[in-house]
C-alpha positions as CSV (number, residue, x, y, z in Angstrom):
1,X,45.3,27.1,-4.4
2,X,45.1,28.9,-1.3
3,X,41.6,29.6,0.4
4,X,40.8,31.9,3.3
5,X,40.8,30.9,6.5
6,X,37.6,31.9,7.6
7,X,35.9,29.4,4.5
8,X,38.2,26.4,5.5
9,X,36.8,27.2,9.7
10,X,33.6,26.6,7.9
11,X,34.1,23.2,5.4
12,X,35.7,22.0,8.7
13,X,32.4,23.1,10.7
14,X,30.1,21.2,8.4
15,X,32.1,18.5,8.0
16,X,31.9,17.7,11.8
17,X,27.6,17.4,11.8
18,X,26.5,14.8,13.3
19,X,26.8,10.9,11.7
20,X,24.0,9.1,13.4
21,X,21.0,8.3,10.6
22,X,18.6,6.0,10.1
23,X,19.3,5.9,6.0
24,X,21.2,6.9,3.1
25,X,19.8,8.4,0.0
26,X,20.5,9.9,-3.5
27,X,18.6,12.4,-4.6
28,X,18.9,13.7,-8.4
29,X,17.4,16.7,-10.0
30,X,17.3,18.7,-13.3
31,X,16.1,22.2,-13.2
32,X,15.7,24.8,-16.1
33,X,15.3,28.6,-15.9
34,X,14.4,31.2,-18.3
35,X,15.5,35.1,-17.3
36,X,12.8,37.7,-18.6
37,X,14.5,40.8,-17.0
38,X,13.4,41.4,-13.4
39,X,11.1,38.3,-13.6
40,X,12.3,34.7,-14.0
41,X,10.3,31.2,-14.6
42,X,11.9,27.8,-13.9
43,X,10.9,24.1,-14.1
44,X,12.3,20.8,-12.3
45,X,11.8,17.4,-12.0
46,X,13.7,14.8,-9.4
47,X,13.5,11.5,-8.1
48,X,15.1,10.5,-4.5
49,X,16.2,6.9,-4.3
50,X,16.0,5.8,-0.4
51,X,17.0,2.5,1.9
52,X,20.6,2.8,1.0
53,X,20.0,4.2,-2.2
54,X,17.5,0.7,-3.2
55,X,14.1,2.1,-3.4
56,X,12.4,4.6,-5.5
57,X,10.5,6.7,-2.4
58,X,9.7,10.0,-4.1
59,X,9.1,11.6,-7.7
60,X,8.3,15.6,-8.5
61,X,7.5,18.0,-11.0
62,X,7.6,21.6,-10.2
63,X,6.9,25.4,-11.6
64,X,7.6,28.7,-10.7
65,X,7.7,31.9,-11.2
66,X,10.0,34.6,-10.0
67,X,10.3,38.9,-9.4
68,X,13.2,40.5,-7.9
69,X,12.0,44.0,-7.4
70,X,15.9,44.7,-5.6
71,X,19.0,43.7,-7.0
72,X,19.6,41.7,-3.7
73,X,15.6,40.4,-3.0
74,X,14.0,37.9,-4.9
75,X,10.2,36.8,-4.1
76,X,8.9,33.9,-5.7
77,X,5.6,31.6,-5.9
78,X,5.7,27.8,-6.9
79,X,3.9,24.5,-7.3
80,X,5.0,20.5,-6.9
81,X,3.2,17.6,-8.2
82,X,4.6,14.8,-5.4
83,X,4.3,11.4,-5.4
84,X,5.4,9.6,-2.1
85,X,6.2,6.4,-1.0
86,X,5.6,5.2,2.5
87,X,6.7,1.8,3.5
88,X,5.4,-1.0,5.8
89,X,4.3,-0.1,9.2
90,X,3.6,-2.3,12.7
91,X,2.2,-1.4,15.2
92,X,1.1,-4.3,18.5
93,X,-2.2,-5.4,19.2
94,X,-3.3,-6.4,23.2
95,X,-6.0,-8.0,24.2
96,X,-8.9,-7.3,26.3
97,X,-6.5,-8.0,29.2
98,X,-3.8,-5.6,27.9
99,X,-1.8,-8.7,27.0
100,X,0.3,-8.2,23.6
101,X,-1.7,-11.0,21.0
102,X,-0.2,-9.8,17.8
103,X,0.6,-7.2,15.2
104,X,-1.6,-5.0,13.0
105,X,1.0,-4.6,10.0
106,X,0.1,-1.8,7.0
107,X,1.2,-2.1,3.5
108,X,3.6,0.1,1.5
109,X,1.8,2.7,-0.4
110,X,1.8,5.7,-2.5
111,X,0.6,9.1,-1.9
112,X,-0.1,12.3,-4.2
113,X,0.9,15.4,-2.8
114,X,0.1,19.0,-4.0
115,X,2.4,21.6,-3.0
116,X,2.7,25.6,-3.1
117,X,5.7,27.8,-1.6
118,X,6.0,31.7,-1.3
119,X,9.5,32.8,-1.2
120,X,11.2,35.7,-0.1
121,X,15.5,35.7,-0.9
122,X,17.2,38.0,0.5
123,X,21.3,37.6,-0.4
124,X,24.6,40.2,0.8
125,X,27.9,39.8,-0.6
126,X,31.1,40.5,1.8
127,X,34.3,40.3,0.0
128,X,34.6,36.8,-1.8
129,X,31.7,35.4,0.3
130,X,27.4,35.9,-0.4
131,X,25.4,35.1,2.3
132,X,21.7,34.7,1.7
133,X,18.1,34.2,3.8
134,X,15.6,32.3,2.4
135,X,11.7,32.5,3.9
136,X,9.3,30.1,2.6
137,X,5.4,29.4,3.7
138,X,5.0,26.0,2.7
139,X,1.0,24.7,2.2
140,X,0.7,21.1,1.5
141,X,-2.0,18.9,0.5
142,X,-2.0,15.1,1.2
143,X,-4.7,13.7,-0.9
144,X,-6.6,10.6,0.5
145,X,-5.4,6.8,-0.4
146,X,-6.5,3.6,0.7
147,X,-4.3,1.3,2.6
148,X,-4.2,-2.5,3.3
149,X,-3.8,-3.8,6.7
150,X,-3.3,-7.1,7.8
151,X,-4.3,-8.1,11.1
152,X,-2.0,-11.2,12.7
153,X,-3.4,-12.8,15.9
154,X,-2.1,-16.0,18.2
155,X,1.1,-17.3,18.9
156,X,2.3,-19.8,15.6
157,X,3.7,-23.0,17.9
158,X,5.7,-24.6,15.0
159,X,6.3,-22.1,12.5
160,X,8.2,-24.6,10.5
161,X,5.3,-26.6,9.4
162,X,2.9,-24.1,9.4
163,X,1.0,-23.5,5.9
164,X,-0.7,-20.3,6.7
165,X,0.7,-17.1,6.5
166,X,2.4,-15.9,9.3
167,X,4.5,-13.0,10.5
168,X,7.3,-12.3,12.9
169,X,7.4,-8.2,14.5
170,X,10.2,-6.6,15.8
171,X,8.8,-6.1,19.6
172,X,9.2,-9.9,20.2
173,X,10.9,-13.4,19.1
174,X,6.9,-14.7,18.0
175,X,5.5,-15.6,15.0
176,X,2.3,-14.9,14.9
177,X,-0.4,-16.4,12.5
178,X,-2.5,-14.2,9.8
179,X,-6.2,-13.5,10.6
180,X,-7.5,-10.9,8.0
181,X,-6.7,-7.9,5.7
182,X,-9.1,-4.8,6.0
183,X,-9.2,-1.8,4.0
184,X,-8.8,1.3,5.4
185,X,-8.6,5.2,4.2
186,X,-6.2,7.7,5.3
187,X,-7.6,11.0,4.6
188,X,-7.1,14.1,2.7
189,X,-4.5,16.1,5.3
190,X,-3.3,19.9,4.7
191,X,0.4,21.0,6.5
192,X,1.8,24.5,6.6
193,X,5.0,25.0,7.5
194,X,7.9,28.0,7.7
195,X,10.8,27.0,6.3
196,X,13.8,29.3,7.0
197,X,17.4,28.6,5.3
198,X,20.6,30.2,6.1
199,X,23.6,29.7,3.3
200,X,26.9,31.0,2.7
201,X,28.7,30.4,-0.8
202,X,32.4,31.6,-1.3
203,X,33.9,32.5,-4.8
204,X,36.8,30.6,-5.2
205,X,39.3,32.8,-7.7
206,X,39.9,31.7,-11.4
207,X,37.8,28.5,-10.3
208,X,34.4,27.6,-11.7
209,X,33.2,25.6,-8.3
210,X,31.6,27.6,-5.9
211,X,31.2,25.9,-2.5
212,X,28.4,26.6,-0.4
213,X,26.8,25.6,2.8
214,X,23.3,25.9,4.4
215,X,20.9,25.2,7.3
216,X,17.0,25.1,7.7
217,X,14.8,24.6,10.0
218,X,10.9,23.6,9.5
219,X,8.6,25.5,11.6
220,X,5.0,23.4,12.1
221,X,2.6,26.6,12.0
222,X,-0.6,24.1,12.8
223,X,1.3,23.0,15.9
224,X,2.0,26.4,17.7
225,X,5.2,27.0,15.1
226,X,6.9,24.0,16.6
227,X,10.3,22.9,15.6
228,X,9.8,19.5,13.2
229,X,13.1,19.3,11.2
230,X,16.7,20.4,10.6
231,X,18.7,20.0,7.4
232,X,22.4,21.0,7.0
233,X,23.7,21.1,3.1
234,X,27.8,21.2,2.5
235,X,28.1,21.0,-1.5
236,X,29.5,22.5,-4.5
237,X,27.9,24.1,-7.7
238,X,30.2,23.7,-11.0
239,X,29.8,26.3,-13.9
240,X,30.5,24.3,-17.0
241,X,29.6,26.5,-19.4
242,X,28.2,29.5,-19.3
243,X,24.2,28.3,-19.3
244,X,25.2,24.6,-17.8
245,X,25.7,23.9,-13.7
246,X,26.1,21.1,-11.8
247,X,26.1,20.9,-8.5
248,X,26.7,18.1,-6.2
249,X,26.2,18.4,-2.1
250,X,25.8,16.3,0.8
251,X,22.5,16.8,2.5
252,X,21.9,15.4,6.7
253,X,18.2,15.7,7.4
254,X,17.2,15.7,11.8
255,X,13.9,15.5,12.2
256,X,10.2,14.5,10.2
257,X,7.9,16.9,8.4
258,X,6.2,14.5,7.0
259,X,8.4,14.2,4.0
260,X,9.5,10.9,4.5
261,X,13.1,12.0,4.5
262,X,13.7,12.2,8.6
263,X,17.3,11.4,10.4
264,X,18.9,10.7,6.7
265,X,22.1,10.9,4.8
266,X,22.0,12.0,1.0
267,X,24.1,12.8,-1.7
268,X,21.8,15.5,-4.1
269,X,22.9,15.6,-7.8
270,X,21.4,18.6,-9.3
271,X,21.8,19.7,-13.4
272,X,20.4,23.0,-14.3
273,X,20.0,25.2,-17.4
274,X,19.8,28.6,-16.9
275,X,19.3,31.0,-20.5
């Protein structure tokens, strides 16, 4: 099967992004959609597995609702229910003489997330290939949740025999010995963002895979519309019948948003049925 240069230029494009990440991922998703003439409605739900694919870090249910007043725009509104795993963090404690005595260490916790998107699709076909512009204002809401900390203080001399609890950082070859837990609150935050995607797809003749390719940026508007993250998609979306597709894609992520997903590798798995 022969395919045009110009789409082979780009798999080998994509194919060269860069390989330096701090994780690996899989991320699976099912989708339905329901087409009521210009106006569509769709429901998902997806799970991302994290630390080389060994931890459950995220879960989502979403809805939306969709208009295209042209055949080639599409504006849409939307709503996720997130839940959001963060993991252990450290951070070193110093003294009254600015000497390093220890680590302040928080717990893993979950978060609850509420999230709304308004989307505006634009998409232009050129031969065997459909580009497409995607604009989305991003509000969300990180509700407020109570997190442990335990405070670890003083040098443990024989860590060996010690019976208290103790813990070794990552800043230095010390063990240091526990001193107390305190309870604290992280409060109730609100993000917008502007997230703009570029894709390409190609039609492959007599084939039921259509490749495709994409990259977005984040845009922080709270933070004078800085630059927070990049994500480059090279995947695949297989018509197995004619209301079944699957699609399968590998997704690099450069960059935090607050999403937990920053500087990773993932392979996405995606079902969706569309009637």
């Amino acid at each position: 099967m022969r395919l045009n240069k110009s789409f082979i230029v780009l798999v080998a494009t994509m194919l060269s992004l860069p390989a330096v990440a701090d994780d690996f991922g899989l991320w699976p998703e099912v989708g339905i959609e329901k087409k009521l003439g210009r106006f569509s409605v769709e429901a998902s739900a997806g799970m991302r597995f994290d630390d080389a694919v060994s931890r459950l870090t995220r879960t989502d249910l979403g809805v939306g609702v969709n208009y295209k007043p042209l055949k080639f725009l599409k504006l849409g509104v939307g709503y996720d229910f997130i839940r959001d795993y963060s993991g252990p963090e450290e951070k070193v404690h110093y003294n009254s003489s600015n000497k390093m005595n220890g680590y302040n260490v928080k717990q893993s916790y979950w978060r609850v997330k509420h999230r709304f998107h308004f989307d505006a699709a634009g998409k232009y076909s050129v031969g065997r290939f459909t580009f497409s512009l995607r604009e989305r204002y991003q509000l969300t809401r990180n509700m407020a949740v109570t997190v442990t900390e335990n405070k670890y203080r003083g040098v443990v001399v024989n860590p060996d025999t010690y019976e208290g609890a103790t813990y070794q950082g990552t800043y230095d070859s010390y063990v240091y010995a526990y001193k107390e837990s305190k309870q604290k609150e992280k409060g109730a935050k609100t993000k917008h963002f502007l997230r703009s995607r570029l894709g390409v797809s190609y039609k492959i003749a007599h084939c039921p895979i259509t490749p495709f390719t994409s990259f977005e940026i984040s845009n922080n508007l709270a933070k004078g519309f800085s630059l927070d993250k990049r994500r480059w998609i090279l995947g695949g979306d297989w018509k197995v019948k004619r209301h079944h597709t699957v699609s399968l894609a590998y997704v690099y992520t450069n960059g935090d948003d607050g999403d937990n997903d920053a500087n990773s590798h993932a392979i996405s798995v995606g079902y969706n049925f569309s009637f």
